[in-house]
C-alpha positions as CSV (number, residue, x, y, z in Angstrom):
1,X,0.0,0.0,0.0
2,X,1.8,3.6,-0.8
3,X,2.9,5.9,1.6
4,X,0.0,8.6,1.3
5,X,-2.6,5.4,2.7
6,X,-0.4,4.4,5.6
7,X,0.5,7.8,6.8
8,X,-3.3,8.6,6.9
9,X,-3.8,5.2,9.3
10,X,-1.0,6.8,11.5
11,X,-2.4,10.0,11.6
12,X,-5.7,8.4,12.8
13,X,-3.9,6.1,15.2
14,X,-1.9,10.0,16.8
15,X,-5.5,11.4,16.9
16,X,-7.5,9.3,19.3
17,X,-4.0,8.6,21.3
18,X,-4.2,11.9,23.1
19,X,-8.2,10.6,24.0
20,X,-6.9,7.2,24.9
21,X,-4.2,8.7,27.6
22,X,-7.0,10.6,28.9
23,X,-9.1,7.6,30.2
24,X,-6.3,6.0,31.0
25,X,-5.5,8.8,33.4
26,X,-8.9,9.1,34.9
27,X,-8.9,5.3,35.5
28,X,-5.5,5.1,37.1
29,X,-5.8,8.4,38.9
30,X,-9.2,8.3,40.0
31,X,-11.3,5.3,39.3
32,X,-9.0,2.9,40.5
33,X,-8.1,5.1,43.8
34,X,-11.9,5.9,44.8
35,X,-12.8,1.9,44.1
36,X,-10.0,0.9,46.9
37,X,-10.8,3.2,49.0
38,X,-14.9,2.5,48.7
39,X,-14.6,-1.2,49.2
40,X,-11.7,-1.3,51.8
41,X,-13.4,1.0,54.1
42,X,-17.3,-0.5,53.7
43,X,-15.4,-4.1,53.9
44,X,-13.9,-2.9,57.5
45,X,-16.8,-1.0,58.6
46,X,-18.9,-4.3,57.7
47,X,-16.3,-6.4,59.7
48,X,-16.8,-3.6,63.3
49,X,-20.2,-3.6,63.0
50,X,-21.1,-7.3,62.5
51,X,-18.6,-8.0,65.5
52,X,-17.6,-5.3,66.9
53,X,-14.5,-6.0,67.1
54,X,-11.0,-3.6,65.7
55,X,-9.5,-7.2,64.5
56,X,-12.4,-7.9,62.6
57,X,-12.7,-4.9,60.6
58,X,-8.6,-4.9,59.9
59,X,-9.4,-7.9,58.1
60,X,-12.1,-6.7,56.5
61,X,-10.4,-3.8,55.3
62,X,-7.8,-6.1,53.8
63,X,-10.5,-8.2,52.1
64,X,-11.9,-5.4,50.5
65,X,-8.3,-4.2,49.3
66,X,-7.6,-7.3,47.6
67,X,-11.5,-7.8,46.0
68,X,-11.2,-4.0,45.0
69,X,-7.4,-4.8,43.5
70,X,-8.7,-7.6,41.8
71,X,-12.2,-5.8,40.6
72,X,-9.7,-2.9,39.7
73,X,-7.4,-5.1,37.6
74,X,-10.4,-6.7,35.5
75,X,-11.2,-2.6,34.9
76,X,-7.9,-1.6,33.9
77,X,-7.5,-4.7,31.8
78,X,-10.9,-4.6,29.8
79,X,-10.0,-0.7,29.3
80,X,-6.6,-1.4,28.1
81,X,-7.5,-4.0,25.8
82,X,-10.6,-2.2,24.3
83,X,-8.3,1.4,23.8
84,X,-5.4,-0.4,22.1
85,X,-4.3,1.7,19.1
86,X,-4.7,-1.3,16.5
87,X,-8.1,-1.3,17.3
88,X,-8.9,2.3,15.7
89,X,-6.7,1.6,12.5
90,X,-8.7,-1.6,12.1
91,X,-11.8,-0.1,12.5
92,X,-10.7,2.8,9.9
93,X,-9.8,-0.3,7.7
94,X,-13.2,-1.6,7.6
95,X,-14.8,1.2,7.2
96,X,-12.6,1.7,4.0
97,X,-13.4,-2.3,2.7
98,X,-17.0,-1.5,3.7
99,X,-17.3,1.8,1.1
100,X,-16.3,-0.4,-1.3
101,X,-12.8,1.5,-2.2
102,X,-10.4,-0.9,-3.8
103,X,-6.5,-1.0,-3.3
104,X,-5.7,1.2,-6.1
105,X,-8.1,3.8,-5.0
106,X,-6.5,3.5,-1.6
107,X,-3.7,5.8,-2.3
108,X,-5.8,8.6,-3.4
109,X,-8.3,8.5,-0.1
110,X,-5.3,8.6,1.9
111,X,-3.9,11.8,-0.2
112,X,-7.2,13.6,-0.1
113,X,-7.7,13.0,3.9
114,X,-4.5,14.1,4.5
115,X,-5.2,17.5,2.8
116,X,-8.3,17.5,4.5
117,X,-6.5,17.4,7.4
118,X,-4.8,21.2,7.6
119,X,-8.1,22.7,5.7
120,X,-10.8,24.1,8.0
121,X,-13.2,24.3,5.1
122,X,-13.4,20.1,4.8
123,X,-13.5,19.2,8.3
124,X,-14.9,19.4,11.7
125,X,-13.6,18.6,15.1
126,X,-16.4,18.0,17.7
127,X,-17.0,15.4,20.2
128,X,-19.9,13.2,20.5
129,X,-22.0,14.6,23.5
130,X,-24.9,12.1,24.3
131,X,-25.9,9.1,26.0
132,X,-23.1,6.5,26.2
133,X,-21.2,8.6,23.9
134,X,-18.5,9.5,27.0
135,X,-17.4,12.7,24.8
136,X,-15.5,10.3,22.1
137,X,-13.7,12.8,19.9
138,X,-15.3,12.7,16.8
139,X,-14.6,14.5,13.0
140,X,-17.0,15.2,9.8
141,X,-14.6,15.5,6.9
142,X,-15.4,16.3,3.4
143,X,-12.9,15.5,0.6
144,X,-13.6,16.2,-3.2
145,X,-14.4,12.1,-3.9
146,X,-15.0,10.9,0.1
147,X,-17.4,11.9,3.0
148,X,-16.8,10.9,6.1
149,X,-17.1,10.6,10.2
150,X,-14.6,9.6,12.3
151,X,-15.5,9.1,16.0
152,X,-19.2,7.9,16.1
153,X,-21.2,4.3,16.1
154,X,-19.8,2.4,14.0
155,X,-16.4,4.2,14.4
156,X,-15.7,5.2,10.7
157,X,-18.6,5.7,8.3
158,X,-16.7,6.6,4.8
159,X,-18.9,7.1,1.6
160,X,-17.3,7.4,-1.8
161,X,-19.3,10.5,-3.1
162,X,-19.4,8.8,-7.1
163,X,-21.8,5.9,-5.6
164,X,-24.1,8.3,-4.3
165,X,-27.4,10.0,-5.7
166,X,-28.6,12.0,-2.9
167,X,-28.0,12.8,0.4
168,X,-30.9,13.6,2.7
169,X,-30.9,14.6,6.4
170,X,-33.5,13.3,8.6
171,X,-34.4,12.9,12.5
172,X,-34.8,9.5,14.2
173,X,-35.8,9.1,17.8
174,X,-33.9,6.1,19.8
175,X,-34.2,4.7,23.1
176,X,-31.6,3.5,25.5
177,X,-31.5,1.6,29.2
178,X,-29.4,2.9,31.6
179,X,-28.7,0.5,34.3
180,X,-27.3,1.2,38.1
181,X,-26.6,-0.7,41.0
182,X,-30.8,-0.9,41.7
183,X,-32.0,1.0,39.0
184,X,-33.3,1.2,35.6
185,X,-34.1,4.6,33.6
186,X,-35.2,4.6,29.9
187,X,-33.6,7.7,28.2
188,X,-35.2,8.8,24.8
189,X,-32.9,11.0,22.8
190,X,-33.0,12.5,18.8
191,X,-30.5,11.5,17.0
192,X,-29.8,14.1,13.8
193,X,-28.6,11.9,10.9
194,X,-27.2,12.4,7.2
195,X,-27.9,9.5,4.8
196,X,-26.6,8.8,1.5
197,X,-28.3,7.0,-1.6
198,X,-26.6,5.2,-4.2
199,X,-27.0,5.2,-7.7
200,X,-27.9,1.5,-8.1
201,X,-30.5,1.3,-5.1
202,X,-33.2,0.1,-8.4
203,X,-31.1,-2.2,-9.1
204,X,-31.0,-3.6,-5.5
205,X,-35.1,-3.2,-5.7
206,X,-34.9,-0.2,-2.9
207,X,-36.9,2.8,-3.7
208,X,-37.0,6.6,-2.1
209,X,-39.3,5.1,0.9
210,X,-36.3,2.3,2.2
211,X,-33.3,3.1,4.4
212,X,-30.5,5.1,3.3
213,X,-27.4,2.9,2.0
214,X,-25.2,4.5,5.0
215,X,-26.5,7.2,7.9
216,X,-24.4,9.2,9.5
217,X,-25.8,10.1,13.3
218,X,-24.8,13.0,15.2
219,X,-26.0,14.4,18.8
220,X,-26.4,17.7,17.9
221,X,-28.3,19.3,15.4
222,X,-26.1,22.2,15.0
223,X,-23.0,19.9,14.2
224,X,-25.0,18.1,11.3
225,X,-26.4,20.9,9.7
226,X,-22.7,21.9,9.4
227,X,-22.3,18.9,8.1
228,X,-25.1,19.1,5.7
229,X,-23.9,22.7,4.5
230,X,-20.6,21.4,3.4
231,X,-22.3,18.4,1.6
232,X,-24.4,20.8,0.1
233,X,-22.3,23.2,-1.3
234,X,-19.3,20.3,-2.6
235,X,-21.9,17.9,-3.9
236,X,-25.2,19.5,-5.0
237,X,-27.2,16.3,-3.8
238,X,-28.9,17.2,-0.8
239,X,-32.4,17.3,-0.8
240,X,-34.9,17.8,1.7
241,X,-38.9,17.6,1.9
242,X,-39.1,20.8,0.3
243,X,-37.1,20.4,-2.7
């Protein structure tokens, strides 16, 4: 693969690092502290009151030291696993297999977000502000063949703007469970999306009525109508109910 496709999968593996270090920080720093401290003094205050005795809740404490070491090691494991940097340059990879781009065209994507890079007219930094979202740092970027988001669910949504027919925005309204210790709330939240038609959706028997071929989903309105604007003015294929 050339140099242009390779330096753009290290640039994306330098971007998310300084978001990576950051959790890693706050669990090492402050997670992990405040889970010792929790369970080694509720594990000795346990031990006093069910015997009243200072032995007792000594070896309490130390029982909740060690469970909250080894509670805090699964944490710090899972976490360290699930932010490894090969795991956001394989994601970017799919992403890329998934728009369909093929090895020789590879080159070219890489040169064109690379450029896209330095130029505050094809791109925008935000993060993603919602529910489970845990301010991910997230980018729109516009090229002058590729549109895509960087940051989201699924990580990398590319589109290769010579499939497409139209883009549309549109509104959908999701629901999520948040679950505590000994509760359960239902959150409803609108998610602001961007989707993109293909050419060949006859041939695939999907008319104007069936899902979009890819969506894009942002939080906030404001950051996809930006979006939208920019996909507007370079592509001309945005409608909306009143064109």
């Amino acid at each position: 693969m050339g140099n242009n496709y390779q330096a753009w999968m290290d640039y994306e593996s330098k971007w998310i690092a300084g978001y990576r270090k950051k959790l890693m920080r706050t669990t090492t720093h402050i997670t992990i502290p405040i889970v010792l401290v929790f369970l080694t003094l509720f594990m000795g205050a346990v031990g006093f009151v069910d015997r009243m005795s200072p032995e007792d809740a000594f070896y309490g404490a130390v029982g909740g030291f060690f469970c909250g070491a080894v509670v805090c090691g699964v944490i710090y494991l899972c976490l360290r696993f699930g932010l490894r940097s090969g795991k956001y340059r394989k994601l970017v990879r799919q992403a890329v297999e998934t728009a369909g781009i093929p090895e020789g065209e590879r080159e070219q994507l890489g040169a064109e977000m690379l450029a896209a890079r330095d130029d505050p007219r094809q791109r925008i930094f935000f993060e993603m502000v919602g529910f489970g979202s845990n301010h991910t740092p997230a980018r729109f970027v516009l090229t002058p063949h590729y549109a895509c988001l960087i940051g989201g669910y699924p990580y990398a949504i590319l589109v290769r703007l010579a499939d497409l027919r139209e883009i549309r925005p549109g509104e959908e309204r999701k629901v999520a469970v948040g679950r505590g210790t000994q509760t359960r709330r239902v959150h409803t939240f609108t998610l602001h999306t961007i989707g993109y038609y293909r050419r060949d959706r006859a041939d695939r028997d999907l008319g104007p009525g069936d899902l979009p071929d890819e969506s894009m989903g942002f939080f906030s309105e404001e950051i996809r109508d930006k979006a939208l604007a920019m996909l507007r003015e370079g592509t001309g294929m945005v409608r909306t109910g009143a064109d």
